[in-house]
gemmi code that builds the backbone of each chain (N, CA, C; Angstrom):
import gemmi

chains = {
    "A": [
        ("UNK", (76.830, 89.452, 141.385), (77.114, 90.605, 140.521), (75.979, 90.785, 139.500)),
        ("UNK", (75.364, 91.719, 139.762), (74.656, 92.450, 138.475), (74.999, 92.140, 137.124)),
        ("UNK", (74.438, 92.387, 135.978), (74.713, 92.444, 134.628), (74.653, 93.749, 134.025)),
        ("UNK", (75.486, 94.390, 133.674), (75.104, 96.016, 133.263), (74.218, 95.500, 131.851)),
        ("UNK", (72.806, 96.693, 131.989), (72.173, 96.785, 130.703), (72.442, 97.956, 130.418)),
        ("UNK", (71.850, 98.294, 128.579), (71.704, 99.541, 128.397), (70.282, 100.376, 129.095)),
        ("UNK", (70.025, 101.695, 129.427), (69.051, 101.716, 130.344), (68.268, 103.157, 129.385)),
        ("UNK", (69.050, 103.312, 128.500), (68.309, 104.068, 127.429), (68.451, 103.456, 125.868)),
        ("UNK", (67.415, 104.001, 124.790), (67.257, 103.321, 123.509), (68.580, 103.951, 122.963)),
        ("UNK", (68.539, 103.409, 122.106), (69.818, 103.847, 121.149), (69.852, 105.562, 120.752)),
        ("UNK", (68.525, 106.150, 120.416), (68.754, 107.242, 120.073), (68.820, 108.167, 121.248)),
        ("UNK", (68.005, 108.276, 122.412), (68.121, 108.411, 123.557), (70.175, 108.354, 123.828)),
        ("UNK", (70.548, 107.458, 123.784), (71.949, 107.141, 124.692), (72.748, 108.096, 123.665)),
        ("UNK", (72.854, 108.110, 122.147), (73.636, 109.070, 121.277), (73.098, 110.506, 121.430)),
        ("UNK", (71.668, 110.717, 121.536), (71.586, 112.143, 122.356), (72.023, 112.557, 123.671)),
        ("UNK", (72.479, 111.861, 124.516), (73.000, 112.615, 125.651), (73.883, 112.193, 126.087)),
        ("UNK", (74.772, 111.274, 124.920), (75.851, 111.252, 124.829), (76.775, 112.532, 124.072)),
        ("UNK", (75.984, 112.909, 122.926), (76.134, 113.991, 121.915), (76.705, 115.328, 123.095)),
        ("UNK", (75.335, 115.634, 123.982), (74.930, 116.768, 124.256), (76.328, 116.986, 125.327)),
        ("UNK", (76.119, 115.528, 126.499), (77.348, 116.125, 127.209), (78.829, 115.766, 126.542)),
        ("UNK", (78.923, 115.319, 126.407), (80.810, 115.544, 124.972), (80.679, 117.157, 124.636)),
        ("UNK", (79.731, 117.268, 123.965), (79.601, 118.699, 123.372), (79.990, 120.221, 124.292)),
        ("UNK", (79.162, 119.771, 125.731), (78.962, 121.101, 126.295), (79.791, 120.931, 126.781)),
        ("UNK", (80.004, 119.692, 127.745), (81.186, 119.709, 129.146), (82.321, 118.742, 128.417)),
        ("UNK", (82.328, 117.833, 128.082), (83.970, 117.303, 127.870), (84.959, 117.361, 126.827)),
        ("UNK", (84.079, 117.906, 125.713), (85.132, 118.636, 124.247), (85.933, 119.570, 124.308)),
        ("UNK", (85.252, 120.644, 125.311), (86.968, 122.104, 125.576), (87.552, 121.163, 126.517)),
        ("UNK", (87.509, 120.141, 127.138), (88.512, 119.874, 128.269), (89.661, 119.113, 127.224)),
        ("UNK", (89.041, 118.410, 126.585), (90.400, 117.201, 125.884), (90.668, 117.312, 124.226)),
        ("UNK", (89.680, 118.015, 123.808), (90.417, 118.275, 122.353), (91.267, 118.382, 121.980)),
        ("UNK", (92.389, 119.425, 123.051), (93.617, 119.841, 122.306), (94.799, 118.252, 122.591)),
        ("UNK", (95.235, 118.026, 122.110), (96.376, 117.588, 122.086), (96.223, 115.609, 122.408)),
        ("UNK", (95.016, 115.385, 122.081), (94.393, 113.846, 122.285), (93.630, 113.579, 120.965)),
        ("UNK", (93.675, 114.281, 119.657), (93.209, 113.583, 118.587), (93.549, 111.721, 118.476)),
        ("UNK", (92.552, 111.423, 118.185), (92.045, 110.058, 118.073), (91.882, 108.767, 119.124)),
        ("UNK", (92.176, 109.798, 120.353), (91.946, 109.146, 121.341), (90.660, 109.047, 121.821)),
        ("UNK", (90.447, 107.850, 122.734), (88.817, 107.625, 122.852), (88.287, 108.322, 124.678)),
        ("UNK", (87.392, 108.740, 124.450), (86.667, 109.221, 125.571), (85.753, 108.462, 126.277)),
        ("UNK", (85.366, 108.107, 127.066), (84.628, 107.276, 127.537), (83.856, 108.080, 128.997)),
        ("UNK", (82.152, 108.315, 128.597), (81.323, 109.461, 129.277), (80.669, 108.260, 129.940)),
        ("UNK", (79.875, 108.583, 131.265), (79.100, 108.082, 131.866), (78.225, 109.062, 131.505)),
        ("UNK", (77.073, 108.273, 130.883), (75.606, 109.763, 130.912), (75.170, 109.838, 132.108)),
        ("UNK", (75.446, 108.985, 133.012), (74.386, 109.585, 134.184), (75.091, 110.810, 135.306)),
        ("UNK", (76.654, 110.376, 135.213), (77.229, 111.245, 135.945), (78.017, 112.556, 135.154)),
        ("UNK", (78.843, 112.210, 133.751), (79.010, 113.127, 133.018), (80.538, 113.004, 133.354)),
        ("UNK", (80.543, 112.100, 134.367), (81.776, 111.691, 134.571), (82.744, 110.844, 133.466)),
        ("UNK", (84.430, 111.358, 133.121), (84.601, 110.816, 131.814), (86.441, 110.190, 132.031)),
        ("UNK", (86.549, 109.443, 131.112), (88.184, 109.269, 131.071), (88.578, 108.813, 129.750)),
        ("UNK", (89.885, 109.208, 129.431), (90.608, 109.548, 128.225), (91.723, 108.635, 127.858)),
        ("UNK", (91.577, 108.060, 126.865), (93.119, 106.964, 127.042), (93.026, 106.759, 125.763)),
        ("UNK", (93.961, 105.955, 125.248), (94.168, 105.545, 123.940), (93.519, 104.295, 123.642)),
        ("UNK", (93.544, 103.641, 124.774), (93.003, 102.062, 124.623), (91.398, 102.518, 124.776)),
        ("UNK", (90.593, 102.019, 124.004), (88.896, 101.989, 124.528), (89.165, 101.196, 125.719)),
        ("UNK", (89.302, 100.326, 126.231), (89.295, 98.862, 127.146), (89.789, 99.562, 128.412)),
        ("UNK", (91.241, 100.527, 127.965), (91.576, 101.396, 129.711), (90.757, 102.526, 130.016)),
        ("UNK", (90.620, 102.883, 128.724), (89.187, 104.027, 129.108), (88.081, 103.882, 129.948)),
        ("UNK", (87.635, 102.756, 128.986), (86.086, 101.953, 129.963), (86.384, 101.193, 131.354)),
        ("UNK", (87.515, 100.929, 131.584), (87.815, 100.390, 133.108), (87.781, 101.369, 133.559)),
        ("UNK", (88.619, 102.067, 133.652), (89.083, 103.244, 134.831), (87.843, 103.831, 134.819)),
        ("UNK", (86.659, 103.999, 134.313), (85.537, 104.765, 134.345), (84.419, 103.580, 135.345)),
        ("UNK", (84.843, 102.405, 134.381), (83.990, 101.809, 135.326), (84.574, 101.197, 137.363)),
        ("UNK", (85.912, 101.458, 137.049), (86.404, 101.720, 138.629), (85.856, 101.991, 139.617)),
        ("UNK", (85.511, 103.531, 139.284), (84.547, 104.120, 140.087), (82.979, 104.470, 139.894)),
        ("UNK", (82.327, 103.735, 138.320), (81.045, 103.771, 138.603), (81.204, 102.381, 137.582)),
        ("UNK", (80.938, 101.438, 138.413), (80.597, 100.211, 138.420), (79.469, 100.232, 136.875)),
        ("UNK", (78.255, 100.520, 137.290), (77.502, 100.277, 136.638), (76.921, 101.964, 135.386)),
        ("UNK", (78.150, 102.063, 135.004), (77.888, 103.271, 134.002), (77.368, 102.750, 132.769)),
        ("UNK", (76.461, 104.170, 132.568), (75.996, 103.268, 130.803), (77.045, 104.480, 130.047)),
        ("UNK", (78.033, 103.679, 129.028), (79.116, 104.235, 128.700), (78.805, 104.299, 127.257)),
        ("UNK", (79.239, 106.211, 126.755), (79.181, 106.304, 125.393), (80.445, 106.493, 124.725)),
        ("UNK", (81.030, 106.142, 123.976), (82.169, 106.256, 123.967), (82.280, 107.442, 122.315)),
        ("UNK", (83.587, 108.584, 122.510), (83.475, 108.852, 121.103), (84.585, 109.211, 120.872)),
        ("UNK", (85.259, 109.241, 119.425), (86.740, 109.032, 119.053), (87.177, 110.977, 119.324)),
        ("UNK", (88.317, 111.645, 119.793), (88.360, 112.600, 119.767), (88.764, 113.116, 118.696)),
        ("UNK", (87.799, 114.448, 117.784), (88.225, 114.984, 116.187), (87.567, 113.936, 115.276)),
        ("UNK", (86.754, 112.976, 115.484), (86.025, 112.535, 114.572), (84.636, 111.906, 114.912)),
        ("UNK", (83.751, 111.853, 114.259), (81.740, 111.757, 114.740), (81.713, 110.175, 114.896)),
        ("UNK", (82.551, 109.554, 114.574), (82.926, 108.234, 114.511), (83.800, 107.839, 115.280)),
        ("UNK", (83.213, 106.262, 116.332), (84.458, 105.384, 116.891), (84.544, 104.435, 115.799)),
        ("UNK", (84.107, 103.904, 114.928), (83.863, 103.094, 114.136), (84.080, 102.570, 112.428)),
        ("UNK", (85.044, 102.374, 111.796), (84.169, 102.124, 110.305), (83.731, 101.027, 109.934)),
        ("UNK", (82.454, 100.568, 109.319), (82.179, 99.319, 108.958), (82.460, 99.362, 107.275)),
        ("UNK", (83.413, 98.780, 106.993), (83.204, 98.794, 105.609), (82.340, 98.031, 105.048)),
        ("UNK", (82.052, 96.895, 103.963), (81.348, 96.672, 103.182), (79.973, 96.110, 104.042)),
        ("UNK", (79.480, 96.294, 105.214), (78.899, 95.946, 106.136), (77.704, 94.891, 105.392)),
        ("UNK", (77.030, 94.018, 104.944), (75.530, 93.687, 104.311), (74.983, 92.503, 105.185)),
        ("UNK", (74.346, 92.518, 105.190), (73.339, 91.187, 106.031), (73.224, 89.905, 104.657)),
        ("UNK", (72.877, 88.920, 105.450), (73.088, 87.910, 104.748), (71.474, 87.679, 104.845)),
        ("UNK", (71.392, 86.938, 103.196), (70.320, 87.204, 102.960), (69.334, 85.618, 102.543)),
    ],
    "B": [
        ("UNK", (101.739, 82.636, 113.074), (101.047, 83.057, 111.951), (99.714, 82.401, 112.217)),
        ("UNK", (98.630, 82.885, 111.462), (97.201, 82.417, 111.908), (97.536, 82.379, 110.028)),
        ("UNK", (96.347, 81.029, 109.806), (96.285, 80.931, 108.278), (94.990, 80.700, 108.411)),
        ("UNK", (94.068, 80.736, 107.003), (93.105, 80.550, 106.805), (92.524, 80.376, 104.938)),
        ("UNK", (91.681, 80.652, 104.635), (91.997, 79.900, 102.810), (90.267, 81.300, 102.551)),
        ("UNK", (90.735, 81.277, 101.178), (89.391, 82.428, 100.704), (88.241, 81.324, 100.301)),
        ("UNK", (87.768, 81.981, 100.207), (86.030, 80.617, 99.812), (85.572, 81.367, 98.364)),
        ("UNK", (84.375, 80.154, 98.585), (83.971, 80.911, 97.302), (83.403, 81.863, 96.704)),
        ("UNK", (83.160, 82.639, 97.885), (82.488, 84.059, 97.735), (83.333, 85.009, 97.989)),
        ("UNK", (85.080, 84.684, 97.083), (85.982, 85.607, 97.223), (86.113, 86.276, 98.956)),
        ("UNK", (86.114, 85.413, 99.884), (86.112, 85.966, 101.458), (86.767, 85.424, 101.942)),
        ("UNK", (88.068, 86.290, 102.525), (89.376, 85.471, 103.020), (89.042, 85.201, 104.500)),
        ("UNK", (88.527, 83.852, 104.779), (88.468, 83.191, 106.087), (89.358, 82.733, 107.277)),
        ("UNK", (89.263, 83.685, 108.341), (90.423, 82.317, 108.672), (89.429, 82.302, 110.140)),
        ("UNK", (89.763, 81.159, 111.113), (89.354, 80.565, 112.106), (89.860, 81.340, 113.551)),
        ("UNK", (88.750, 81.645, 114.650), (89.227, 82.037, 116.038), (88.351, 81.275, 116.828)),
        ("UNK", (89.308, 81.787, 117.912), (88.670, 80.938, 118.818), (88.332, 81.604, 120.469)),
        ("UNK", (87.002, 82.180, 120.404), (86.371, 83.361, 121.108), (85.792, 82.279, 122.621)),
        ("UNK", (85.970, 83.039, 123.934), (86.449, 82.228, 124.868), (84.819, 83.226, 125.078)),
        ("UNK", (83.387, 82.288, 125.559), (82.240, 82.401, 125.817), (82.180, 82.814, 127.806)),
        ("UNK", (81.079, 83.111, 128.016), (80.965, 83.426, 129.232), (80.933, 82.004, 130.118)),
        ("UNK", (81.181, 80.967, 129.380), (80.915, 79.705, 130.446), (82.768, 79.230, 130.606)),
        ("UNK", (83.324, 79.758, 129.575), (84.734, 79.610, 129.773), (85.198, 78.826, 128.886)),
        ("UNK", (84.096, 78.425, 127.878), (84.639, 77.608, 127.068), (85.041, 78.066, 126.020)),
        ("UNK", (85.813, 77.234, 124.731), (86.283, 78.076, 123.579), (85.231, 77.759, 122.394)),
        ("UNK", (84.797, 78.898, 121.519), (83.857, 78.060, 120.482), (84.804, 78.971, 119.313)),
        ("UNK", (84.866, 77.866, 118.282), (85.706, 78.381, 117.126), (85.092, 78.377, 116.373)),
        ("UNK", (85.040, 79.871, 115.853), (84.174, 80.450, 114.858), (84.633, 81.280, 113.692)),
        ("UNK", (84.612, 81.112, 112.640), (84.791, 81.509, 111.102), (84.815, 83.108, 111.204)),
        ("UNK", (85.859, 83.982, 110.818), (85.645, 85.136, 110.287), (86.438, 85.316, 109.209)),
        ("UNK", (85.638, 86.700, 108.691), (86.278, 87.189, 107.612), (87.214, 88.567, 107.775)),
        ("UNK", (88.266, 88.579, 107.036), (89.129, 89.495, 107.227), (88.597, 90.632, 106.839)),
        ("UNK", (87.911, 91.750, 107.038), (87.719, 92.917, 106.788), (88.536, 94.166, 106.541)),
        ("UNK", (89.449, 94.481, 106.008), (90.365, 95.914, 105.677), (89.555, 96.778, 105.954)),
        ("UNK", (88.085, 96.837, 105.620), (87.386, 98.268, 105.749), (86.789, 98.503, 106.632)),
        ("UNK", (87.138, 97.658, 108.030), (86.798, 97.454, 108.849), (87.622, 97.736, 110.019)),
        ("UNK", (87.981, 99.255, 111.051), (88.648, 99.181, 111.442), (88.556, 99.414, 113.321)),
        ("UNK", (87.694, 98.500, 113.214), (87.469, 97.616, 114.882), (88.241, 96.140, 115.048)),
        ("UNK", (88.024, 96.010, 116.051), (88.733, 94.309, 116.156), (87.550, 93.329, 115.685)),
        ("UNK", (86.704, 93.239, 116.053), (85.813, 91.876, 116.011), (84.419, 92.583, 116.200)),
        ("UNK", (83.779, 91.774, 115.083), (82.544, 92.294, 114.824), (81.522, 90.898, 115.033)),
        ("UNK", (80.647, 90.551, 115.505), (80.051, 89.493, 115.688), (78.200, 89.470, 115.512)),
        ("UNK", (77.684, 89.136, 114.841), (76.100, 89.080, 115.238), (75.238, 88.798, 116.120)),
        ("UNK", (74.462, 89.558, 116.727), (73.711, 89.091, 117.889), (72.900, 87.886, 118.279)),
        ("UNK", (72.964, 86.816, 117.590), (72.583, 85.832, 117.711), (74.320, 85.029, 118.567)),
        ("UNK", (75.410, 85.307, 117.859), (76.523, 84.936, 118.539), (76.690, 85.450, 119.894)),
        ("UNK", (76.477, 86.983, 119.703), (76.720, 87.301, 120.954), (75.976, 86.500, 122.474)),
        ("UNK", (74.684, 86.605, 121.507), (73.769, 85.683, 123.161), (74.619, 84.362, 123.295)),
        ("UNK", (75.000, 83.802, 121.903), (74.885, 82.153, 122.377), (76.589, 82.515, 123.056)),
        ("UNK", (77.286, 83.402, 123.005), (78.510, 83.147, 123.993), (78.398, 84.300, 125.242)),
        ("UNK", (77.200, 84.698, 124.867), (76.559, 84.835, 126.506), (77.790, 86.163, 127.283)),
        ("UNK", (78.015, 87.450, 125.941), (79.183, 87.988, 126.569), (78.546, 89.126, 127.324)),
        ("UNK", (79.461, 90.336, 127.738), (78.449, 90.954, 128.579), (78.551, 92.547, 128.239)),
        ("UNK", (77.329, 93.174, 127.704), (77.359, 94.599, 127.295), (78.541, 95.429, 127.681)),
        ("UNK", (79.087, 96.259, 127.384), (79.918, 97.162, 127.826), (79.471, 98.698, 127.562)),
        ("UNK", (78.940, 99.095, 126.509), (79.227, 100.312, 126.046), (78.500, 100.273, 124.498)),
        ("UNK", (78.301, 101.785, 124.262), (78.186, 102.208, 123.173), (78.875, 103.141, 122.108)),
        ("UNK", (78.468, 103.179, 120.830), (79.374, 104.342, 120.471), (78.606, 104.465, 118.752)),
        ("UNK", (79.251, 105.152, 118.128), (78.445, 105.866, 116.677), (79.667, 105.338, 115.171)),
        ("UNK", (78.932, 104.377, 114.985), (80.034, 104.268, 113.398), (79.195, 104.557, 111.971)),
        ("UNK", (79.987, 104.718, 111.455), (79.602, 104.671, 109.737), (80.055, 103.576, 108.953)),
        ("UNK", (78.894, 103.395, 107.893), (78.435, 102.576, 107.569), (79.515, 102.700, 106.254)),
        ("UNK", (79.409, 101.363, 105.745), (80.179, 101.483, 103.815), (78.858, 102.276, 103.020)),
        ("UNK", (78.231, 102.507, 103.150), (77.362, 102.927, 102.582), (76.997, 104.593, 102.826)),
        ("UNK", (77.922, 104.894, 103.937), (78.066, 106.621, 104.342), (76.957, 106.848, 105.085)),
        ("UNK", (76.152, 105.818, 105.734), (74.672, 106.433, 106.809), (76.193, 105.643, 108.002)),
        ("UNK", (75.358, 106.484, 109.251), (75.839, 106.243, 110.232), (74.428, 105.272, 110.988)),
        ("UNK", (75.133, 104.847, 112.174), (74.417, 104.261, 113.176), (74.787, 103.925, 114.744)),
        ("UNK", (74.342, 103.656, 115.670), (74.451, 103.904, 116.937), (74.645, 101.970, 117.313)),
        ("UNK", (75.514, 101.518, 117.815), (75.956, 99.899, 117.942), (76.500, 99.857, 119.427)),
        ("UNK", (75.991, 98.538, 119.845), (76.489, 97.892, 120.973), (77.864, 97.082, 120.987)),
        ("UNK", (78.653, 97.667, 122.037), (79.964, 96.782, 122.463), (79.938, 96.421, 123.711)),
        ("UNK", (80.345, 94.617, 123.547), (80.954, 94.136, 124.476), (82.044, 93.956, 124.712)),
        ("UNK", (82.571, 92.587, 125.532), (84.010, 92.643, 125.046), (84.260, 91.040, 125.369)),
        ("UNK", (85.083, 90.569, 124.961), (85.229, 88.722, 124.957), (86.879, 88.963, 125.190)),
        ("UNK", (87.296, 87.717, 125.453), (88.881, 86.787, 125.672), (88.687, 86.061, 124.278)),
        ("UNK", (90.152, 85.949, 123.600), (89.729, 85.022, 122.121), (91.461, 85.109, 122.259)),
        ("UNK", (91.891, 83.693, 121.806), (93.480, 83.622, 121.476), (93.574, 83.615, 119.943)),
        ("UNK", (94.505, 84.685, 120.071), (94.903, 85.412, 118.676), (96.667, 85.130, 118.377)),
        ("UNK", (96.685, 84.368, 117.577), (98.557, 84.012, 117.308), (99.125, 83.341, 118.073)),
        ("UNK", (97.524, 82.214, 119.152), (98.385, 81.784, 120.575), (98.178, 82.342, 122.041)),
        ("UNK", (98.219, 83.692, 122.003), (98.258, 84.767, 122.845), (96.376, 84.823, 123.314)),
        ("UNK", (96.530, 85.045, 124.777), (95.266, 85.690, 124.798), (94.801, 86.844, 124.970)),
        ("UNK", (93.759, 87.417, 124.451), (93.688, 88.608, 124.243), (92.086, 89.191, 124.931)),
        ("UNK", (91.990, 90.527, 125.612), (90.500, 90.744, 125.914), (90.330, 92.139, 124.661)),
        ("UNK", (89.599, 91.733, 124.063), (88.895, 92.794, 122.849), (87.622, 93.551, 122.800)),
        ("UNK", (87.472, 94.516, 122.523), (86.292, 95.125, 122.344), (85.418, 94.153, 121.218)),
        ("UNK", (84.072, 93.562, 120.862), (83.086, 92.721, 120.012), (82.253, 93.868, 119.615)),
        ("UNK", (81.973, 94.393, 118.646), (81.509, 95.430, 117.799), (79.760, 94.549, 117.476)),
        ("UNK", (78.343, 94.663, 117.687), (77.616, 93.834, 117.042), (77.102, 94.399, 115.994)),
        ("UNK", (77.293, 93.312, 114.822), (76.663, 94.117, 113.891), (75.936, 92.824, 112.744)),
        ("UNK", (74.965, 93.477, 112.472), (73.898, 92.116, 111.072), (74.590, 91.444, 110.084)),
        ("UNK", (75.964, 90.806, 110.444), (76.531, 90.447, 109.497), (77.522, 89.052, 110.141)),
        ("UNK", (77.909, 88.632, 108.950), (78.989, 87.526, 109.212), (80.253, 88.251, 110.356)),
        ("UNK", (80.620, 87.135, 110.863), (81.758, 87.585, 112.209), (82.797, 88.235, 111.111)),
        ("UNK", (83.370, 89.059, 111.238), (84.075, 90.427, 110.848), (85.823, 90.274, 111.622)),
        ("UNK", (86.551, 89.991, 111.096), (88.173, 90.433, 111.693), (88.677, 91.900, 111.365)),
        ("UNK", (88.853, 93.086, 111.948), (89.126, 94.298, 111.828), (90.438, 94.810, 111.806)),
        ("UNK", (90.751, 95.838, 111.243), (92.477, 96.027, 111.540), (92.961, 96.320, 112.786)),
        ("UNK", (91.839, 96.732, 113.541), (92.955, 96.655, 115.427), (93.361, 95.393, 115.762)),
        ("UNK", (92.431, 93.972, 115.271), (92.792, 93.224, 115.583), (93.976, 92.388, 114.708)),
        ("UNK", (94.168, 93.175, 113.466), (95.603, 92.573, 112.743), (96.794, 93.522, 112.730)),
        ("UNK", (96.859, 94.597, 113.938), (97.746, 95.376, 113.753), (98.871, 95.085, 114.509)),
        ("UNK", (99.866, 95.207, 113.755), (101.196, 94.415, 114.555), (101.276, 93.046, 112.807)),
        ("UNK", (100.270, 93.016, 112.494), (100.365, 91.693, 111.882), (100.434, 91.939, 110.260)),
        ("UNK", (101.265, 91.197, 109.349), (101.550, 91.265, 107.839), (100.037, 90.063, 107.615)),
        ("UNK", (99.433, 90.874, 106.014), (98.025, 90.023, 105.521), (98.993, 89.545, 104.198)),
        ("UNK", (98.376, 88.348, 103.819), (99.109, 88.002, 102.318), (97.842, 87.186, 102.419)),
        ("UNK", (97.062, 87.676, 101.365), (95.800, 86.584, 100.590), (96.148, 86.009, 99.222)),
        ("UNK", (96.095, 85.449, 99.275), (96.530, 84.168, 97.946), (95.012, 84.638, 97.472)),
        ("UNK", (94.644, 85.683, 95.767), (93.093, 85.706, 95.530), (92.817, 85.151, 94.783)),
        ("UNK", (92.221, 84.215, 94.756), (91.109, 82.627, 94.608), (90.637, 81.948, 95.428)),
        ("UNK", (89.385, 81.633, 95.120), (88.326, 80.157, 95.526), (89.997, 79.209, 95.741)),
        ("UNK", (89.913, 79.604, 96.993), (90.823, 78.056, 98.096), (92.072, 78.688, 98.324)),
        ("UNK", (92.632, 79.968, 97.547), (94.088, 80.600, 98.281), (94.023, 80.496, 99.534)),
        ("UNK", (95.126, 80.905, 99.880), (95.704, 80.536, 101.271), (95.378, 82.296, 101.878)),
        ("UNK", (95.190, 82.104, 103.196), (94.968, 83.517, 104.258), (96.482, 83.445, 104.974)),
        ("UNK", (97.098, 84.371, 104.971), (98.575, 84.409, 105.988), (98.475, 85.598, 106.660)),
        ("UNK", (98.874, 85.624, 108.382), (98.387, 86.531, 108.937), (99.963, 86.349, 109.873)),
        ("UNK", (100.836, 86.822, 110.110), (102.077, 86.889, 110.517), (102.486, 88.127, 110.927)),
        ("UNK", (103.069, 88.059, 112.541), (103.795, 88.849, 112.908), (104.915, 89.808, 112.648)),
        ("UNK", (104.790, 91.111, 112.563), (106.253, 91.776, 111.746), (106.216, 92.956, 112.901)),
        ("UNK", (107.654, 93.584, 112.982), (107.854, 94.378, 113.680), (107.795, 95.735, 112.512)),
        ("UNK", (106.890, 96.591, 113.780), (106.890, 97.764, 112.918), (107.960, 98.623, 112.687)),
        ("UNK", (107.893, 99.201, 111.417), (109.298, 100.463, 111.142), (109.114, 101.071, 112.139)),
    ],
}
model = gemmi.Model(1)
for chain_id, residues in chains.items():
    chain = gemmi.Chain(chain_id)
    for i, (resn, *xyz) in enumerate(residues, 1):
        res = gemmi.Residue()
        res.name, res.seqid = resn, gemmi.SeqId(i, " ")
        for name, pos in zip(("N", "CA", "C"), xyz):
            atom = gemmi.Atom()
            atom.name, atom.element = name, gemmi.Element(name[0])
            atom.pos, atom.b_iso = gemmi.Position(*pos), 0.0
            res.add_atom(atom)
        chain.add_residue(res)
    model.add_chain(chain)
structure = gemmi.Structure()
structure.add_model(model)
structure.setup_entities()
């Protein structure tokens, strides 16, 4: 078995992660899935919707094994909060 | 109940025990984070040495209101006993406990250098 890498840089993977959410998978699931997570394959554009991140990213990776997966919360720019986040110094 | 004690840098600690890609368990120190609302946040130096395996990406914000673009994997870690597979958030900081991963669960921090951490099961209203 392979090891999935990431196969684009960080800003790269949030731009075309951005672009397809935006064009193709935001009118499909907006309505009625606030805060649920999406989970896009950039290469196929192929996507799935669940509440769990973990069933999201399976069932996506089901059928593409080796997706590089962006994930984004539905109704907010954020999957994430880090609160007091600081590096140790 | 999972317990754990605050230190002296006012940081309520308590102990897990994150199941590595060789299968073994390495028990490692986190801190309870409230403002933190992922499960487990870990530094990339941890991540290599338990050797877990990329999953995904995604966009959070920072305490500081900048955003940024972060890598998730995902690990096995027994939580209350139970084992659990979690999303690992990486980020430049001490290992991080988040509220997905205390939800279901009552926090009671005893606040002082050596209080007690109580992390206990309650059924929700």
């Amino acid at each position: 078995m392979t090891t999935k890498q990431p196969r684009y840089s960080k800003e790269e993977f949030a731009r075309l992660g951005d672009e397809i959410y935006e064009s193709q998978v935001r009118p499909q699931v907006e309505a009625g899935n606030y805060g649920k997570i999406v989970a896009i394959d950039l290469e196929t554009g192929d996507f799935e919707v669940d509440a769990s991140e973990i069933a999201a990213c399976d069932r996506l990776e089901a059928t593409h094994p080796d997706a590089q997966i962006w994930i984004v919360r539905i109704g907010s720019g954020y999957v994430r909060r880090f609160g007091g986040q600081t590096k140790r110094i | 109940m999972i317990t754990g004690i605050v230190n002296r840098d006012f940081e309520p600690i308590i102990p897990l025990s994150v199941y590595g890609a060789d299968g073994k368990t390495y028990i490692k120190n986190a801190i309870v984070d409230t403002g933190f609302n992922g499960w487990l946040s870990l530094p990339p130096n941890l991540i290599a040495q338990l050797n877990l395996r990329w999953k995904r990406r995604g966009r959070a914000i920072l305490g500081d209101g900048s955003e940024c673009v972060f890598n998730i994997y995902e690990a096995m870690l027994v939580w209350d006993g139970e084992l659990l597979t979690i999303p690992v958030d990486e980020a430049d900081s001490e290992p991080l406990v988040g509220m997905s991963l205390m939800n279901g669960y009552q926090l009671v921090v005893q606040v002082f250098p050596g209080g007690l951490v109580e992390l206990s099961k309650v059924s929700p209203v």
